[in-house]
Steps between C-alpha positions, in 0.01 A plus 500: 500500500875480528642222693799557694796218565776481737824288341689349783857324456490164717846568513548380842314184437708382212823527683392323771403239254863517337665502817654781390594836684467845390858535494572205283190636221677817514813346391320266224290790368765805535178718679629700799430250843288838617325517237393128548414538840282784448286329281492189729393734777262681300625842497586495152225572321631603153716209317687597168484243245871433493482427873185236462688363180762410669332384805338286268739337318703413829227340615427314204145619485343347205115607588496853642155423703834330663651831606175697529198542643208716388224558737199734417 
């Protein structure tokens, strides 16, 4: 049987976190401010890799279980 999983960003968590706003990780990742907020509201629900690369490294993400959440 074939399992299926959902990958969710926790996006919104981490900048809380970081204290930072989605106009600031815009500016430190060079990703469009819309395009952050649609994948902190949820509406986004394909992600290039460029995109979550960047996201990434202006977070500093060193674990991506920190960025991402996979529920079955």
């Amino acid at each position: 049987m074939r399992k299926n999983y959902t990958l969710k960003l926790k996006l919104k968590s981490l900048l809380e976190e970081r204290g930072l706003t989605q106009k600031k990780l815009s500016e430190l990742s060079r990703v469009r401010e819309s395009t952050i907020s649609d994948i902190v509201r949820g509406s986004r629900t394909l992600i290039n890799f460029e995109h979550f690369e960047k996201l990434a490294r202006a977070l500093e993400i060193s674990e991506i279980t920190e960025l991402i959440d996979f529920d079955e």
